[in-house]
DOPAPA-568506 format. One record per residue: residue in three letters; y, z negated, x negated of N, C-alpha, C in turn. Coordinates in pm, whole numbers, plus 50000, padded with zeros to 5 digits. Layout:
% residues N
alaYZXYZXYZX...
***
This chain:
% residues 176
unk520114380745294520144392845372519454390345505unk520244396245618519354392745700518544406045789unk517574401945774516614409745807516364414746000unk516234428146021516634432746156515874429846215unk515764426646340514824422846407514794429946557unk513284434946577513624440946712513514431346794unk514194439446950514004426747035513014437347091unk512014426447178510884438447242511864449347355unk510794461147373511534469647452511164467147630unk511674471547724511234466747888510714482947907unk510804487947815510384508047871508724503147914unk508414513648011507164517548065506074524447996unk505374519247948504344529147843505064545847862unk504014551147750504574565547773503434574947861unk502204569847886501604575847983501974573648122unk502384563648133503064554648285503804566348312unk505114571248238506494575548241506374589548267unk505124594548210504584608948228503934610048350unk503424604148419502944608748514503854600548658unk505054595348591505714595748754506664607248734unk507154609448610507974625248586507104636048651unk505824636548658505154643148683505314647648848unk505284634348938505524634149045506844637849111unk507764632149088508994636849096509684652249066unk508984659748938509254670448917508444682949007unk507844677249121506944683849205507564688749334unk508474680049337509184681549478509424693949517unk509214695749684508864708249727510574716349666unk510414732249603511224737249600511104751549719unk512434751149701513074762049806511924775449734unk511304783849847510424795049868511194805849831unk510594813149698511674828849666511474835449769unk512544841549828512814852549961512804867649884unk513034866749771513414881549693512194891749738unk510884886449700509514892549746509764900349937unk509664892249992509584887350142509754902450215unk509154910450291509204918450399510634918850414unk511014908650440512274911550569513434914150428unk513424909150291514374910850206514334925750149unk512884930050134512924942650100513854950550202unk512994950850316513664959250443515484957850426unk515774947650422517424947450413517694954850287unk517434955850176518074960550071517824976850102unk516734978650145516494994150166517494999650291unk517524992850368518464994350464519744998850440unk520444985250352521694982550279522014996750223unk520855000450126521105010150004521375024850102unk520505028250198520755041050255522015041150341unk522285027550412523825026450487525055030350403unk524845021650258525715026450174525895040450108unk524475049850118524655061950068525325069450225unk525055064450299524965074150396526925074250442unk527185063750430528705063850457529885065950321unk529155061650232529455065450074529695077650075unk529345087750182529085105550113528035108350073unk526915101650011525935108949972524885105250005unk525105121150126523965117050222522355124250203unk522505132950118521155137650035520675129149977unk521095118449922520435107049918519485098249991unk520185102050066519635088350191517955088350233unk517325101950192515775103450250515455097650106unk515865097049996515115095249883514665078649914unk513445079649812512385066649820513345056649741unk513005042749740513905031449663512695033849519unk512965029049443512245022649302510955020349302unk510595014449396509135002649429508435012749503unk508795021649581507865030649682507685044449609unk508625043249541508505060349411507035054449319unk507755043649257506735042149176505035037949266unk504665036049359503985031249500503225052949483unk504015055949510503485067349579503325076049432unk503725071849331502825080849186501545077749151unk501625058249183500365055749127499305065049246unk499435063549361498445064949430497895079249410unk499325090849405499235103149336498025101549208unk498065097349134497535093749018496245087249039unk495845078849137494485072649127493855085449227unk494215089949311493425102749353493615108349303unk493745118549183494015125449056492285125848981unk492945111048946491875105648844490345103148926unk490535095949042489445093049151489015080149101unk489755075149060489655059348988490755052049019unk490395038949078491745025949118492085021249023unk493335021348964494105019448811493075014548680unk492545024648730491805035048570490805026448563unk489925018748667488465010348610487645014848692unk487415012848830486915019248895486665031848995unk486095037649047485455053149120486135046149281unk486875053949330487295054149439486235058649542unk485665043849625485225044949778485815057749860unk484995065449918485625073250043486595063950148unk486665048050139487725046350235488745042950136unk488615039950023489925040649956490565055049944unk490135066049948490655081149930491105082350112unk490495078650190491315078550306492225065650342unk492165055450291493815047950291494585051750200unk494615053150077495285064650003495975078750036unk495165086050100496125097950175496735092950255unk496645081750348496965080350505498575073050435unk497995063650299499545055950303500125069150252unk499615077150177500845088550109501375094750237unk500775102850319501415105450392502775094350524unk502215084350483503365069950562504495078750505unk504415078250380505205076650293506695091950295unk505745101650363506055117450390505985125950275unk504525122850218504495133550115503335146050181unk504315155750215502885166750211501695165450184unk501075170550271499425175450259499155182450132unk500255197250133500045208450050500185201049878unk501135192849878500835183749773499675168649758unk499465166549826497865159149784496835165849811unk496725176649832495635185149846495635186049679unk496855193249605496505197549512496195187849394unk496085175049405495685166149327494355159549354unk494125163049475492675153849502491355166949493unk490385160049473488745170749523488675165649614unk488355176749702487865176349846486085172049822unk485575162949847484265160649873483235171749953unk482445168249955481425178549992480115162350086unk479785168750203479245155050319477845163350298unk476715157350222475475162150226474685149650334unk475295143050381474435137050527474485146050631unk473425142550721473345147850875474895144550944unk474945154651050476075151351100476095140651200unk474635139251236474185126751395474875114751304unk473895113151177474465097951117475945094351072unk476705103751059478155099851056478485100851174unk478545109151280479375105251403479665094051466unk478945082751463479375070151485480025065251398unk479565063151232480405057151203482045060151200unk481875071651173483375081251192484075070751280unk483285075251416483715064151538483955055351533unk483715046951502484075032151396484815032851352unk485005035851231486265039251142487425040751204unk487405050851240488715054851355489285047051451unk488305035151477488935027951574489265015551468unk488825009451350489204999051325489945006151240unk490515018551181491475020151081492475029251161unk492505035951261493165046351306493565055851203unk492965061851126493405072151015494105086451059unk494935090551083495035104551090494105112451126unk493925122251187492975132451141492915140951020unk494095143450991494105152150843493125142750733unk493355134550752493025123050632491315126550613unk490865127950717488925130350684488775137950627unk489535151550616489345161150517488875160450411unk489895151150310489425148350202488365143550174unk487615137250274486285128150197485295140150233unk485365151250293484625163250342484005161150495unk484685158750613484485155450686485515166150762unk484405176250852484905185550897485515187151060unk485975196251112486335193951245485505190951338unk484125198351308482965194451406482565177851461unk482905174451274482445158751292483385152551394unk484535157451359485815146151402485985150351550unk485345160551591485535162451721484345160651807unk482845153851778481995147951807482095135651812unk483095132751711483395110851748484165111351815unk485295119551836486055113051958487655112251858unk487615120251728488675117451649489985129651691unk489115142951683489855154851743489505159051902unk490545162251950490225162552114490485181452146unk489445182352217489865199152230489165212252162unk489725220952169489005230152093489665231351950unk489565240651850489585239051718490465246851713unk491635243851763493435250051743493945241851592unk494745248351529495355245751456496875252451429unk497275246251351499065250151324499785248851454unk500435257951429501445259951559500615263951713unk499665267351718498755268651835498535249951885unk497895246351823497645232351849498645224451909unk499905230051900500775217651906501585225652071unk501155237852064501845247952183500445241452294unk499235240852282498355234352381498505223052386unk499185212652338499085204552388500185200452494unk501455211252483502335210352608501815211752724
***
């Protein structure tokens, strides 16, 4: 009988073989665009062009998927007054929070009724600057100070409200 015999093998160890697979399987790949600013913007674009010439044009103001669900949570963490349910919301998170809801065009009269209005037990000298501050490195609205309890006096001592203390439809007739 004759007995099999190997012949030796020429393969590369198996640690060798693993770490040039290693290298090779690294090679730069093409960057997902799906995420990307400019891909969102087109699909949102796309989607309202198509409602809007489609016929259905009551459609067309409605939010996409990602900005509905965007503008509940935030509904919801000023609700709660907690950033997805662990921590106590900063006064500048409750004013980037209103400022993006309103980006977004959700009524006042509706985030009013979900948020507490704060109550400002500091002097008014020691916030007027920072106010001032604020306002210039965040540009917030004016509506938006409300919520943290920051009244017209303040906002019109920093330099946030200009004028006398018009509101509604008066305010907007003085400034013609």
């Amino acid at each position: 009988m004759a007995a099999k015999v190997r012949a030796k093998s020429t393969r590369v160890p198996r640690s060798e073989s693993r770490t040039e697979n290693r290298a090779n399987s690294r090679a730069p790949l093409a960057p997902n665009r799906r995420g990307s600013p400019e891909a969102i913007e087109k699909r949102r674009v796309a989607r309202v062009f198509n409602d809007v010439l489609g016929g259905r044009t009551a459609v067309a103001h409605k939010l996409d998927g990602r900005t509905e669900k965007r503008r509940q949570r935030l509904l919801k963490e000023l609700e709660a007054g907690r950033a997805r349910g662990a921590r106590a919301l900063k006064p500048t998170d409750i004013l980037q929070r209103v400022q993006q809801l309103m980006d977004l065009g959700e009524p006042l009269r509706s985030i009013r009724k979900v948020t507490k209005i704060r109550k400002v037990n500091v002097p008014t000298e020691a916030v007027v600057d920072l106010v001032a501050r604020l306002h210039v490195a965040y540009a917030f609205r004016p509506e938006v100070y409300r919520f943290v309890g920051l009244g017209e006096e303040i906002l019109r001592a920093a330099g946030v409200l200009e004028g006398r203390g018009n509101r509604g439809k008066s305010a907007t007739r003085a400034k013609r």
